[in-house]
N, C-alpha and C positions, 0 to 999 in steps of 0.2 A: 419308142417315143410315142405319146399318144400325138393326134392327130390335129389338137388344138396346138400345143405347143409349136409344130410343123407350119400351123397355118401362121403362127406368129413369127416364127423366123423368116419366112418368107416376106412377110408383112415388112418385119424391119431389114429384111436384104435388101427389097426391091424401093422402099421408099425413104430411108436414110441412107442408105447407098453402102452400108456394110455392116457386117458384125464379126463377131470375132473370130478366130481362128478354131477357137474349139466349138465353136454354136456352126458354123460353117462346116466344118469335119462332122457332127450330130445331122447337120437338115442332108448332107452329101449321104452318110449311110441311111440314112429313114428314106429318103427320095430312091434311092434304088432297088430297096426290096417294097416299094408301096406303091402302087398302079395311082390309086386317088390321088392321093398327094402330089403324084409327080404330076400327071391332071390340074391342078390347081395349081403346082406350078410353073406349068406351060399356057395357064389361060391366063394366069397374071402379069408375066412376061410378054405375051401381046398384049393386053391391055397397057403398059408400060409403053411398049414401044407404039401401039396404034394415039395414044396421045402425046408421046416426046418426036415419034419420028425416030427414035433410037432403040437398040437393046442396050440393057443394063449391061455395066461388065462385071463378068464375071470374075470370082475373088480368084485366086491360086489356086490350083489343083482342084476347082467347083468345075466338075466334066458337067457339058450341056449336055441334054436330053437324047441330041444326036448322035453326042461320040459317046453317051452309054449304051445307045441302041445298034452302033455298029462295033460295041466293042463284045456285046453280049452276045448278037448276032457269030461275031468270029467264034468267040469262046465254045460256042453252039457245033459252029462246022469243025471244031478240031476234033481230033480222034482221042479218043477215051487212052489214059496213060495203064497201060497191064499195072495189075498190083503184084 
């Protein structure tokens, strides 16, 4: 997914308050293998909530930033499966 596209999904997550199912399942895989992206959007996300007072919620199955970073983290400490 180029990185324009990404920025507009975000665009329409955060400020019409959804999209679809499959454009959500597209920004969910681009966001977890792309550092910038997911950067952009974690800075949009406080700027959301530093002027609502709120976080946006999140669609179904869209893992926050946090539970990818402790889910990768685990993934990390587990021990390699013998081939």
């Amino acid at each position: 997914m180029l990185h324009q596209r990404t920025r507009e999904l975000i665009a329409q997550r955060l400020s019409r308050g959804g999209i679809s199912a499959p454009e959500a399942a597209e920004l969910r895989e681009h966001l977890i293998t792309c550092e910038e992206c997911r950067q952009t959007y974690d800075h949009q996300v406080e700027m959301v909530r530093a002027m609502t007072g709120s976080t946006p919620e999140e669609p179904a199955g869209f893992e926050s930033r946090t539970l990818m970073d402790e889910t990768f983290a685990r993934l990390e400490a587990m021990e390699p499966v013998p081939a």
